[in-house]
C-alpha positions as CSV (number, residue, x, y, z in Angstrom):
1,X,-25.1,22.6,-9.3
2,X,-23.0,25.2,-11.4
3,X,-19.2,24.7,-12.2
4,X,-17.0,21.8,-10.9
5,X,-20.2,19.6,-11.0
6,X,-19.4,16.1,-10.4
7,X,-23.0,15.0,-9.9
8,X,-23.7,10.8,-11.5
9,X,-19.4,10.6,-11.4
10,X,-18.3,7.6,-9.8
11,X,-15.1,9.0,-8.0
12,X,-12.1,6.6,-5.8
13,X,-9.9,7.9,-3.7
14,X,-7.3,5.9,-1.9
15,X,-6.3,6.8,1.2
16,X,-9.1,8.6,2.0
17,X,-9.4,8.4,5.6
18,X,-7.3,11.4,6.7
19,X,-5.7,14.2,6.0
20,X,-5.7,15.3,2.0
21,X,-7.1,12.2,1.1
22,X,-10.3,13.1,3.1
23,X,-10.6,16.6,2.1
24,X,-10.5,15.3,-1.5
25,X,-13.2,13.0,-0.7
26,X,-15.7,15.1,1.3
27,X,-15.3,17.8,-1.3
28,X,-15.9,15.3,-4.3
29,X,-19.2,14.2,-2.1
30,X,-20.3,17.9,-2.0
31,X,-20.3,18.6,-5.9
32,X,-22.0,15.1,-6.3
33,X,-19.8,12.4,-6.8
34,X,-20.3,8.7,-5.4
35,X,-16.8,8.2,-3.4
36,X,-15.2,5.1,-2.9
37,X,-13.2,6.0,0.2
38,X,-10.6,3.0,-0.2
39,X,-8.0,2.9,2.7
40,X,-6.3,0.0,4.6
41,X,-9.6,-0.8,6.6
42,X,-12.9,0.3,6.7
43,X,-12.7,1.4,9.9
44,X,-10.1,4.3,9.0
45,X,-12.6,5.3,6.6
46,X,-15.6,5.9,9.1
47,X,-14.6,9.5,10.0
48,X,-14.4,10.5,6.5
49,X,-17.9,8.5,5.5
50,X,-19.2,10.3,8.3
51,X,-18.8,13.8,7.1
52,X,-20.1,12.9,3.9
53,X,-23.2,11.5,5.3
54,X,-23.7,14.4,7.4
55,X,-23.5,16.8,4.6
56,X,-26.2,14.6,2.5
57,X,-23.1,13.5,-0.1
58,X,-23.0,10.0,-1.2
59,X,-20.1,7.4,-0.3
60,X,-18.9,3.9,0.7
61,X,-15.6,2.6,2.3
62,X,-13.9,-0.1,1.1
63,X,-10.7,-1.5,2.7
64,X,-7.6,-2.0,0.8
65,X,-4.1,-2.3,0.7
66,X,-2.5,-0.7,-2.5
67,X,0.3,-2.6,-2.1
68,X,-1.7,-6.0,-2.8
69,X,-2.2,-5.8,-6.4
70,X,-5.0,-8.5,-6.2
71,X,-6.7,-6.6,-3.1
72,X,-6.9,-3.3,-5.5
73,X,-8.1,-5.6,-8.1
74,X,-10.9,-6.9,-5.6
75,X,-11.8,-3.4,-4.9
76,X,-11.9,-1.8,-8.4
77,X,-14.1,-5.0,-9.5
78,X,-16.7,-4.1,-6.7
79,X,-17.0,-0.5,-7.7
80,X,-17.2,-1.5,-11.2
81,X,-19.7,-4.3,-10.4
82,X,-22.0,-1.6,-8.1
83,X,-22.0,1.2,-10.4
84,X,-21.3,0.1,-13.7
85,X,-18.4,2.8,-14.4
86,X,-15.1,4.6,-13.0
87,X,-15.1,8.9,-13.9
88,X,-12.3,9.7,-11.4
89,X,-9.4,7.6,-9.8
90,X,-7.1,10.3,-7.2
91,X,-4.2,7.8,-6.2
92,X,-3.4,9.7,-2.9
93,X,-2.4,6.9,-0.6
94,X,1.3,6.8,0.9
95,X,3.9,7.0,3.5
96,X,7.0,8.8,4.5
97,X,10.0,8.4,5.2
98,X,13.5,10.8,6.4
99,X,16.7,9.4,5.3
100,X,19.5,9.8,2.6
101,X,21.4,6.8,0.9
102,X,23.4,5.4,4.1
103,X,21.0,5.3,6.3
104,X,18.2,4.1,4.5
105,X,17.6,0.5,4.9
106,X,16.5,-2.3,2.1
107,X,13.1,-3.1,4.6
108,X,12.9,1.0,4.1
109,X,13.3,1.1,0.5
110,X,11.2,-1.6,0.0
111,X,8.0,-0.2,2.4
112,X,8.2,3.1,0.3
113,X,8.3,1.5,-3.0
114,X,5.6,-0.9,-2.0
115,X,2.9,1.9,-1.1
116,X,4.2,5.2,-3.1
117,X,4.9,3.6,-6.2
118,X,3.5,-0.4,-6.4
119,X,0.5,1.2,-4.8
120,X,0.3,4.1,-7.8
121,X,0.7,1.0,-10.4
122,X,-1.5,-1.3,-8.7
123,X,-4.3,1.2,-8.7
124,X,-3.6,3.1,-12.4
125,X,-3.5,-0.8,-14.0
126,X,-7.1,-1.2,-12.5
127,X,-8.4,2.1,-13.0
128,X,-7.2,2.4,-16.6
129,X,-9.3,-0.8,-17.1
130,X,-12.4,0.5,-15.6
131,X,-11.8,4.0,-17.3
132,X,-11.6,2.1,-20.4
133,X,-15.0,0.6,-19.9
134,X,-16.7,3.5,-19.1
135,X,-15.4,5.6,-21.8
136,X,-13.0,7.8,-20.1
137,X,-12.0,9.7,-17.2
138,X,-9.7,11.6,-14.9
139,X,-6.9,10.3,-12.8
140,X,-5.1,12.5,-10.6
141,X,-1.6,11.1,-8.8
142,X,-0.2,12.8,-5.6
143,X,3.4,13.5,-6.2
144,X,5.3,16.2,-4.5
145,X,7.8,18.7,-4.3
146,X,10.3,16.4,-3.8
147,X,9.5,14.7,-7.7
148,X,11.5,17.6,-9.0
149,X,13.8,19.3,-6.3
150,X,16.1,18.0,-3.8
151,X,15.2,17.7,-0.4
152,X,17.9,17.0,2.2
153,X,17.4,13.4,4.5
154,X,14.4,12.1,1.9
155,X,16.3,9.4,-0.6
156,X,13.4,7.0,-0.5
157,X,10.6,9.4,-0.2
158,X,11.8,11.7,-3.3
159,X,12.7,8.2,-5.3
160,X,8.8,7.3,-5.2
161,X,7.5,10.6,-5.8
162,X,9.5,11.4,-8.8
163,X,8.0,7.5,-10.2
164,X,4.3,9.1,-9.1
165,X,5.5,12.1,-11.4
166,X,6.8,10.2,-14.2
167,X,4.1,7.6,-14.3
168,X,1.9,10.4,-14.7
169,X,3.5,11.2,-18.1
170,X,3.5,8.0,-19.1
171,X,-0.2,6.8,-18.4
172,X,-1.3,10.9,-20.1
173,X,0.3,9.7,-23.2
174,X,-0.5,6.2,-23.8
175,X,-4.5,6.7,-23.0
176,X,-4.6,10.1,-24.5
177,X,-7.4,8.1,-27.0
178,X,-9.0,6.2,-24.6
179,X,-10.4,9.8,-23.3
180,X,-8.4,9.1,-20.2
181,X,-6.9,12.2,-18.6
182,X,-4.1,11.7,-16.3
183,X,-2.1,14.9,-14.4
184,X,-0.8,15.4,-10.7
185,X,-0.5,17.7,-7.9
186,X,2.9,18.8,-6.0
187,X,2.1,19.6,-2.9
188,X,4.4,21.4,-0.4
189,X,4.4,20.4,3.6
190,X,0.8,19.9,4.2
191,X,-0.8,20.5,7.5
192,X,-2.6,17.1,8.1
193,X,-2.8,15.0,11.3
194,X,0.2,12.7,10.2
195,X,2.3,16.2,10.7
196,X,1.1,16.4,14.2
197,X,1.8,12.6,14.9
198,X,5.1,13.2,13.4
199,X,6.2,16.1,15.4
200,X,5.1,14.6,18.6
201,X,7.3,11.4,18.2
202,X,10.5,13.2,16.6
203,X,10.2,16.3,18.9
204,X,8.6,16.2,22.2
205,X,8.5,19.2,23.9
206,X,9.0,21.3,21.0
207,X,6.0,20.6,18.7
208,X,4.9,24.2,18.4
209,X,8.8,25.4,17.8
210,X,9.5,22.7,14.9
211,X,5.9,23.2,13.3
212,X,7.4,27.3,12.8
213,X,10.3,25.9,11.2
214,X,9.2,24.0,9.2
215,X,6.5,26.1,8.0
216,X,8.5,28.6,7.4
217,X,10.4,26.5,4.9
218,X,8.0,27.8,2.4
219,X,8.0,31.4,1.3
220,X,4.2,31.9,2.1
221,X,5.0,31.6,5.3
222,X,2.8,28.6,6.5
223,X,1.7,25.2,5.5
224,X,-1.2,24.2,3.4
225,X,-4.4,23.3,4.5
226,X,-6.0,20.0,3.3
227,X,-8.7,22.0,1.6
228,X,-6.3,23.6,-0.2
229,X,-5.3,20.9,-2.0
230,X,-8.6,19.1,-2.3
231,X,-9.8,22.2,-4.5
232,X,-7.1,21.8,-7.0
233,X,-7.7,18.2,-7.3
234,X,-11.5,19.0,-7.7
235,X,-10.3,21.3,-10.5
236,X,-8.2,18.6,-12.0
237,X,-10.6,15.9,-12.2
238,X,-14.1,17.4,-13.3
239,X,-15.3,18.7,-16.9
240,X,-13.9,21.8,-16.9
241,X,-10.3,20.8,-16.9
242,X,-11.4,18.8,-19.9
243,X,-8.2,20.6,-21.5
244,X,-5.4,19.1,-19.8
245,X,-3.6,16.1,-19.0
246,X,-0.1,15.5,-18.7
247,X,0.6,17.9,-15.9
248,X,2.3,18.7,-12.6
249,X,1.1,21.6,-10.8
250,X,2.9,22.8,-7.6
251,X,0.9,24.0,-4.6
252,X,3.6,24.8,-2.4
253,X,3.6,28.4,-1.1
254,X,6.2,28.8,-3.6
255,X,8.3,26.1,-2.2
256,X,10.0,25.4,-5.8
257,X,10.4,28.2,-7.5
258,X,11.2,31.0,-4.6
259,X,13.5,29.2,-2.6
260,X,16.5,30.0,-4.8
């Protein structure tokens, strides 16, 4: 297949039913991975199993709940069990939230930590496990822009990416020689059907108006594409990024670093 081959890698991807999540998932499939499309139920997988099927790629959905730690424990044992390895874990799964400090409630503090960050954990203790027993691999965390610059009315949501960031760091260093490779993506606003869902409901009327604004936020002058980010996290997580671990790399549209 050439470069970024993932062909006899057994690849999971949570929250892989939509959106980036999918895109990772589908292009993983393409390059020859076996992906484990884990999201809440294996129904909100079928679109994304579909694809794969269609283009001759190999998958299987499984449902579960990050936020369960004996759920993700379920599912990691059943991939371990069926394939006898884990190459690549992408922890993509997780929710938003708009708020600052006053207005953010305990019930919404504690929904955010229990997907962005118990969710991260829950997966990286079983996937470190598996990893372990396989030899190795490449773990890849979504965090965002908002793990390393403020972003006004996103308290909660910037608290549990900047743990995605920092457990990053943490997991790179401790299984450095385990052969375990752990580094993570910053995306910028991302053009996925939750942004659509989100605009309707906040702004009715004015979808197209708000969806300018707010990608005009970045200096590119648009939002990313799903794709977009799926390519880097191929990058990330096959062979020839056999290099590095440890990292955050911003894909933003020069979000972080123009905006000043």
């Amino acid at each position: 297949m050439g470069v970024f081959d993932l062909t006899g890698k057994v690849a999971a991807v949570t929250g892989g039913g939509s959106g980036i999540g999918q895109s990772i998932c589908t292009l993983f499939a393409k390059q020859g991975a076996k992906v484990y499309v884990l999201d809440l139920t294996a129904e909100s997988a079928q679109a994304t199993l579909d694809i794969i099927a269609k283009d001759g790629g190999k998958a299987e959905a499984i449902a579960c709940d990050v936020s369960n730690q004996e759920n993700v424990k379920e599912a990691f044992d059943k991939i371990f069990a069926q394939d006898k390895g884990l190459d690549i874990l992408v922890n993509n799964a997780g929710i938003a939230h708009i708020g600052n400090v006053e207005n953010t409630s305990e019930a919404d503090m504690d929904r955010i930590y229990n997907v962005n960050i118990k969710g991260i954990y829950n997966c990286l203790q079983s996937g470190v496990e598996k990893m372990k027993a396989s030899g190795g691999g490449a773990i890849l965390n979504l965090a965002s822009v908002a793990s390393s610059v403020g972003i006004k009315d996103r308290f909660a949501y910037s608290m549990s990416k900047g743990a995605a960031l920092t457990m990053t760091y943490s997991v790179a260093k401790d299984y450095i020689e385990d052969n375990i490779r752990c580094n993570c993506i910053a995306p910028g606003r991302v053009h996925t059907p939750f942004v659509d869902g989100f605009l309707a409901k906040t702004y009715p009327g004015q979808e197209k108006e708000m969806f300018e604004k707010l990608s005009k936020t970045q200096p590119i002058g648009r939002m990313g594409k799903p794709d977009e980010m799926a390519y880097l996290a191929l990058y990330l997580c096959a062979d020839e990024s056999g290099f590095i671990t440890g990292c955050n790399y911003p894909i933003d549209g020069g979000f972080v670093t123009l905006n000043n």
